[in-house]
C-alpha positions in Angstrom: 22.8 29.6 -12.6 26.3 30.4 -14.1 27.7 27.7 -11.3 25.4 25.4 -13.0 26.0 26.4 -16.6 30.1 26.4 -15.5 30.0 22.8 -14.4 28.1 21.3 -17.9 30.6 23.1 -19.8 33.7 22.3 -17.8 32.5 18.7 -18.1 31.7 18.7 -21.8 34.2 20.8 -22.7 36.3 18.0 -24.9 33.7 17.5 -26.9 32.4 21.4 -27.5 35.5 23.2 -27.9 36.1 20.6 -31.3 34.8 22.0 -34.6 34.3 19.5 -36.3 31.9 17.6 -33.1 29.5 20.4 -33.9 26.6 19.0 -36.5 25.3 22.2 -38.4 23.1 19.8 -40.0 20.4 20.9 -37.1 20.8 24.3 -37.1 17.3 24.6 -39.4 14.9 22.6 -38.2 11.5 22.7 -40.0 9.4 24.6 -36.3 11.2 28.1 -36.2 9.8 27.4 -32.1 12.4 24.7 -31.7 16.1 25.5 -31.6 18.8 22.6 -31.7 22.2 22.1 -31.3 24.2 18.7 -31.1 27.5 17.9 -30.8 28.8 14.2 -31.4 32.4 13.1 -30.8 32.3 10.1 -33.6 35.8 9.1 -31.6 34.6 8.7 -27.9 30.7 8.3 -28.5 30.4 11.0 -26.3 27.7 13.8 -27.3 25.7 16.7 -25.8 22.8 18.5 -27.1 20.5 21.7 -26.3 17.3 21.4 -26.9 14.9 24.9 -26.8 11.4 26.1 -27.1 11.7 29.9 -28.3 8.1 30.6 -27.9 8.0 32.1 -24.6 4.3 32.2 -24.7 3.1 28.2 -25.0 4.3 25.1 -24.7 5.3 23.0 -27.4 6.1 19.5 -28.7 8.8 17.9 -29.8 9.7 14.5 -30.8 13.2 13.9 -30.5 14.4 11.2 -33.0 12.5 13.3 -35.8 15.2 16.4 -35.3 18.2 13.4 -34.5 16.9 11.3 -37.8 19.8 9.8 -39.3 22.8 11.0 -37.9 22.7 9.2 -34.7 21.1 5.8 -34.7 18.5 6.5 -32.0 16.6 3.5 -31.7 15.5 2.5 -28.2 18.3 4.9 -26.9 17.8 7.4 -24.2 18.1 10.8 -24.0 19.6 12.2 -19.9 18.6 15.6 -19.1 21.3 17.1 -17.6 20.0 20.8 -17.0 16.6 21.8 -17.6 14.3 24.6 -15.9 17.4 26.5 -14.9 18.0 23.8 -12.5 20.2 20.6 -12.7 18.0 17.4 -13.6 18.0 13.3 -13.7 15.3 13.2 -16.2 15.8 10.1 -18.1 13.6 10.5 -21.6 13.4 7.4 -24.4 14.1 9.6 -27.7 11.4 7.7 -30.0 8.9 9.6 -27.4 7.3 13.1 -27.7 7.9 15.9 -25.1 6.7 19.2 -24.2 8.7 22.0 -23.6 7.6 24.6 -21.6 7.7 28.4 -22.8 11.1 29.2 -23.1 12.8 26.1 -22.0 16.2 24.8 -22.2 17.1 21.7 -21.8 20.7 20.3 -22.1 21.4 16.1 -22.0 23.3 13.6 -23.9 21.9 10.5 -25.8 23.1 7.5 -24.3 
C-alpha cells in the first residue's frame, strides 16, 4: 500500500507540494460523509483530487461536477481513477455522472 501511495505522490508531487494549487474552497462540502480535496495547477492544467466516503458503514453517492462546480469547467470532461480500493485503478468516470462510493473509500484521479 505505501509503494502505491509513494508512486501517486512521487508523480504528483509538482503539483501538491505548491500552496497555492491547493483549492480550500472544497474543504466543506454540504454531506459531512464526503471529504474532498483538489489541487489545480492553473499553469500546467495539471490537477489531482481525493475523493472519500467517511461513512464506513454504507455506501454513498456522489455526483462529481456538483462538489467541482465552478472552479473547473467540467463539462463533458473525465474524471481517471488513479487509486481506489487500496489498489491502483484505470477507471475512467464522465464527471456530470453520479457514483457510489463504497464505505470508507478513497479514491484518488485527475480530471482530464
Amino acid at each position: 500500500l505505501l509503494d502505491r501511495v509513494f508512486s501517486i505522490r512521487e508523480k504528483y508531487i509538482d503539483i501538491i507540494s505548491k500552496r497555492e494549487n491547493f483549492i480550500d474552497k472544497f474543504n466543506d462540502t454540504n454531506d459531512k460523509r464526503i471529504t474532498f480535496m483538489l489541487y489545480n495547477d492553473n499553469t500546467t492544467g495539471k490537477n489531482l483530487f481525493i475523493l472519500a466516503n467517511r461513512n464506513f458503514d454504507a455506501p454513498n453517492s456522489v455526483k462529481f461536477d456538483e462538489i467541482v462546480n465552478n472552479t473547473m469547467d467540467g463539462n463533458g470532461k473525465q474524471a481517471k481513477f488513479i487509486y481506489r480500493s487500496g489498489v491502483n485503478s484505470s477507471f475512467t468516470g464522465i464527471i456530470s455522472e453520479q457514483w457510489i462510493l463504497e464505505p470508507g473509500e478513497i479514491v484518488i484521479g485527475y480530471i482530464e
